[in-house]
C-alpha positions in Angstrom: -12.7 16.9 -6.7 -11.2 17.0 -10.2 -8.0 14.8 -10.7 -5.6 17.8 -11.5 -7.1 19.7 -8.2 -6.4 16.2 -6.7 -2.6 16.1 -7.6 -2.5 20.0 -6.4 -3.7 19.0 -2.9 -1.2 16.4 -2.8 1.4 18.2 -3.5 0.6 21.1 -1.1 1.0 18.3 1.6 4.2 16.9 0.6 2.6 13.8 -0.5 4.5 10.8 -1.3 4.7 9.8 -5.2 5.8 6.7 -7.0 7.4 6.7 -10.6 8.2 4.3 -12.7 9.8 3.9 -16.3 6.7 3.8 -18.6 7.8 0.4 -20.3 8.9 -1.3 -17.1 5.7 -1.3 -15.2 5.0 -4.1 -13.3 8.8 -5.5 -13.9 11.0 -2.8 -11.6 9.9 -1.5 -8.1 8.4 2.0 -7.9 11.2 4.9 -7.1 9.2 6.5 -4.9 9.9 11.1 -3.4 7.9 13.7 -1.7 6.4 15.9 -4.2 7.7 19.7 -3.0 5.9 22.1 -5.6 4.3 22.7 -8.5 5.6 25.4 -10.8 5.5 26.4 -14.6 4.3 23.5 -15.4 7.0 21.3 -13.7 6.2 18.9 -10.8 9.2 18.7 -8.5 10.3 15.6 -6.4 12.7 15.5 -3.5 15.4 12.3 -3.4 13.6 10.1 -5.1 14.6 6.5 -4.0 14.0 2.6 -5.1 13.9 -0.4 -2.5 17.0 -1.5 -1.9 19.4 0.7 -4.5 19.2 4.4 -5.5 17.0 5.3 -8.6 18.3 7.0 -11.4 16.3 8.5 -14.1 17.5 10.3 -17.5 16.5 13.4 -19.0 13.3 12.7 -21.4 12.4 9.1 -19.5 8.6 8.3 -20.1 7.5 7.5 -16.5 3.9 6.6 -14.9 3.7 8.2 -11.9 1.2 7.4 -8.8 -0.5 9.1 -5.8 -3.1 9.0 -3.1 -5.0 11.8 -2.0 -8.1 10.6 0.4 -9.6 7.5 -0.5 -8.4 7.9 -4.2 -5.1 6.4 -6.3 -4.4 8.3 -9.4 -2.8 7.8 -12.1 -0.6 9.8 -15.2 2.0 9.9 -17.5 4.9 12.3 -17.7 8.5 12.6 -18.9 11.9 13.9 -17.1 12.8 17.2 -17.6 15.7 17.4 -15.2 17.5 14.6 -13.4 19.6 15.3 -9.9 18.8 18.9 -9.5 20.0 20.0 -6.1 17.7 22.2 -4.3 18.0 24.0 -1.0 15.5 22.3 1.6 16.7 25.2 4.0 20.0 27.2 4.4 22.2 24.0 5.3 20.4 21.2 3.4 20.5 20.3 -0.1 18.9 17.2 -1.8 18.8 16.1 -5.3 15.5 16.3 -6.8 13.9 15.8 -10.3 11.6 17.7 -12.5 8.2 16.1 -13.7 6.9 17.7 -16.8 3.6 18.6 -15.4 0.8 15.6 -16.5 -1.7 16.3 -19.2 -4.2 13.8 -18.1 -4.5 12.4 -14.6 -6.7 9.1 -14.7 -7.7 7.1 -11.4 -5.3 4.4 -10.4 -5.7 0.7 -11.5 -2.7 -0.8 -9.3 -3.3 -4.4 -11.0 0.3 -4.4 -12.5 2.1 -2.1 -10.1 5.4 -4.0 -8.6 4.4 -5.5 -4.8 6.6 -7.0 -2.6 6.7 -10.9 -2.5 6.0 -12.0 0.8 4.9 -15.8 0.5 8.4 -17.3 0.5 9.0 -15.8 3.7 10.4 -18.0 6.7 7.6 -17.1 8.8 4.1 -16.4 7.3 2.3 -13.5 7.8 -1.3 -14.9 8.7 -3.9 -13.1 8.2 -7.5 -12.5 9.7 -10.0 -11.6 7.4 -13.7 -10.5 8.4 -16.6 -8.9 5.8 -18.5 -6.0 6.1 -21.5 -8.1 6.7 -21.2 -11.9 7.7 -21.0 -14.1 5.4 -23.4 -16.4 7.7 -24.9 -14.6 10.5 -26.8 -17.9 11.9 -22.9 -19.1 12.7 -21.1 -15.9 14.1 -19.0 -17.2 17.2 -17.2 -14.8 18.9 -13.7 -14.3 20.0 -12.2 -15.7 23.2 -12.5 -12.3 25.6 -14.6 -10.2 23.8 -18.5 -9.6 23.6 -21.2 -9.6 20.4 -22.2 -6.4 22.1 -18.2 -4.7 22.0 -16.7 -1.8 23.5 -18.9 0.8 21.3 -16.2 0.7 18.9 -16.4 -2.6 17.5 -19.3 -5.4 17.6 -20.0 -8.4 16.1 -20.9 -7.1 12.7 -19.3 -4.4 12.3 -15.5 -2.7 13.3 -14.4 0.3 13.9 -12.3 3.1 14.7 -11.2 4.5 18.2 -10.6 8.4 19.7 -6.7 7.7 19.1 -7.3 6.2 15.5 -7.1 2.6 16.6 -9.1 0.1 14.2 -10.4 -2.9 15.6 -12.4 -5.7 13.6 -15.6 -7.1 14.4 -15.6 -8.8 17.8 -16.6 -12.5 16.0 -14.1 -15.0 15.2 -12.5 -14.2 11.6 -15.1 -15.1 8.9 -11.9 -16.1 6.8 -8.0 -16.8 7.6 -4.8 -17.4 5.2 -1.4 -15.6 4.7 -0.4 -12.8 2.8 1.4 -13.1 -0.5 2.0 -9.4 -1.5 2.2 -6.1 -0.3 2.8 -2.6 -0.7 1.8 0.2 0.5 -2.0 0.7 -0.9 -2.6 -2.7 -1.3 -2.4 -6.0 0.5 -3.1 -9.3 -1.4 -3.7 -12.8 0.4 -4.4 -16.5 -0.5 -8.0 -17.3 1.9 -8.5 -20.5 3.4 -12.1 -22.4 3.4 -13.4 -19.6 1.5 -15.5 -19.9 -2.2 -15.1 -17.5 -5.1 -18.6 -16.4 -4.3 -18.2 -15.4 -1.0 -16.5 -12.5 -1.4 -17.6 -9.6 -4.0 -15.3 -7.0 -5.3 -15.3 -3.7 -3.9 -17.0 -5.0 -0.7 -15.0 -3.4 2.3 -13.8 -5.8 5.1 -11.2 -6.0 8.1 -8.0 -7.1 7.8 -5.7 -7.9 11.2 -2.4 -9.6 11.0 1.3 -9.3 12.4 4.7 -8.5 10.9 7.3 -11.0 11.9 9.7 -9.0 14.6 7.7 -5.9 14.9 7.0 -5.1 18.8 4.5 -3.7 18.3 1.9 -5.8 17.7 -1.0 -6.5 15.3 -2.0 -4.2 12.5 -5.4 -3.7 11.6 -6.5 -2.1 8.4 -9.9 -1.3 7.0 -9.8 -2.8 3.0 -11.6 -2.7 -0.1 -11.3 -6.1 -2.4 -10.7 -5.0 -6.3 -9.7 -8.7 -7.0 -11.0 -12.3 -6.9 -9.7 -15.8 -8.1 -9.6 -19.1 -7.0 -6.2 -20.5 -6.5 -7.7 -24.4 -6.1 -10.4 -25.9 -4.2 -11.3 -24.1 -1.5 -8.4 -21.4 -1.4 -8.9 -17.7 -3.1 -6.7 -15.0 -3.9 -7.9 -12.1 -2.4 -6.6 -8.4 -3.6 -7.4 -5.7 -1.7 -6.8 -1.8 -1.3 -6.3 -0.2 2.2 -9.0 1.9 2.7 -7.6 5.7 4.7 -9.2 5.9 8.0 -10.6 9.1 9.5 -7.5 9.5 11.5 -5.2 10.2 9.0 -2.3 10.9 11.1 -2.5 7.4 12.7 -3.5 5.9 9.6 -0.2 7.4 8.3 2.3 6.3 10.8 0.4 2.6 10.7 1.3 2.8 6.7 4.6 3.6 7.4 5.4 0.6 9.7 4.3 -1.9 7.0 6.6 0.0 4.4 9.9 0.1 7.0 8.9 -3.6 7.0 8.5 -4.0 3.3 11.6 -2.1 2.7 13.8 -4.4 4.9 12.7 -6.9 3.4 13.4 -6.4 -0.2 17.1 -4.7 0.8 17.6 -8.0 2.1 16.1 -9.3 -1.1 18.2 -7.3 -3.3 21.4 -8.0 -1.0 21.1 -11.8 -2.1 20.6 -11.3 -5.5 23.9 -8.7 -5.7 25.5 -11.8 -3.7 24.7 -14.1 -6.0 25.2 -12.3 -9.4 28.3 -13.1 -11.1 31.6 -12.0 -10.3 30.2 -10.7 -7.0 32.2 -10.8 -3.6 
């Protein structure tokens, strides 16, 4: 599938998109809106937002704007044609929206430099469980307290896997690798590994990722990953970038997605509530 065809696809599902002022990449969080339609070469968005404040955007702003359609990030640049349009959702609802100018070249993602949400200096870690695709030692595999080399038939050993309801589960061996999380977002997940060598691990090697969101009831999350970076952080600790990898069931994968960004969300309102605290001439 072409890249433009891509963005069409995306759109005709309401897809999420992020935009960012061209020139602050990296530096500001992503506003991020539904895309609604596509129409004389104009990409509408509905209410687009920022963590923690509302996002304004003038008229003729150079943005980079990204989405996900399947497996794929992509990538473009554009400029605002019109800022806080209101547009009629249905006969009683209206919502500011903004006009894309429609992108002339639509490149695959590199999400290197997009803004992720700090998590390290969090109160409570997030740990992280970590296994590979394929062992990194099979004459040491030990398995987890409970569970079988043979599995369920959804998940053994070597290998996870995914469930009728669209459950993941990771290989029924102990984690080949633990740590905690330092950043998130919502595509990608990066962690600090314990015990583990640079070599170890190649990039874009899948593996299976399980860990837990401090006060969310329900439970463990477990997401299938593909590693696009590696580097050590000192002996015998690597940083580990990875992107979440869609899973056939893409409803459940959905809903999973949007627990870790209600959780991500929280926590930079809470973020940015400090920082407004703090500023001067505040309170």
């Amino acid at each position: 599938m072409l890249p433009i065809e891509a963005l069409h696809a995306a759109c005709s599902r309401n897809a999420p998109l992020e935009i960012v002022q061209a020139d602050l990449i990296g530096v500001e969080p992503f506003a991020r809106g539904r895309m609604i339609e596509i129409e004389s070469g104009v990409l509408m968005l509905e209410e687009v937002q920022i963590i923690g404040k509302m996002a304004k955007f003038a008229k003729q702003t150079p943005i980079v704007g990204f989405f996900r359609y399947g497996n794929r990030l992509y990538e473009f640049f554009s400029k605002v044609v019109s800022a806080q349009k209101p547009i009629h959702l249905n006969r009683s609802t209206i919502v500011p929206a903004i006009d894309l100018r429609m992108p002339v070249e639509i490149t695959e993602g590199q999400r290197r430099n997009v803004y992720r949400i700090q998590v390290a200096a969090m109160k409570d870690p997030i740990r992280v469980e970590f296994w590979r695709e394929t062992p990194p030692d099979v004459e040491t595999i030990s398995i987890q307290n409970g569970m079988s080399a043979q599995g369920d038939g959804v998940s053994d050993a070597f290998t996870g896997g995914e469930d009728a309801e669209g459950n993941l589960y990771p290989p029924t061996r102990n984690p080949d690798w633990q740590g905690s999380m330092i950043d998130a977002s919502d595509v990608g997940l990066g962690m600090n590994l314990n015990e583990c060598r640079i070599g170890q691990i190649k990039v874009f090697e899948r593996a299976w990722l399980r860990f837990n969101l401090p006060g969310d009831p329900e439970g463990s999350m477990t997401f299938l990953v593909e590693v696009r970076q590696i580097r050590s952080i000192r002996e015998g600790v690597v940083r580990v970038g990875t992107f979440i990898v869609e899973s056939d069931d893409r409803w459940a994968h959905a809903a999973k997605v949007r627990r870790l960004w209600a959780f991500l969300t929280e926590l930079q309102r809470k973020v940015c509530r400090v920082i407004d605290t703090a500023a001067p001439g505040a309170g």
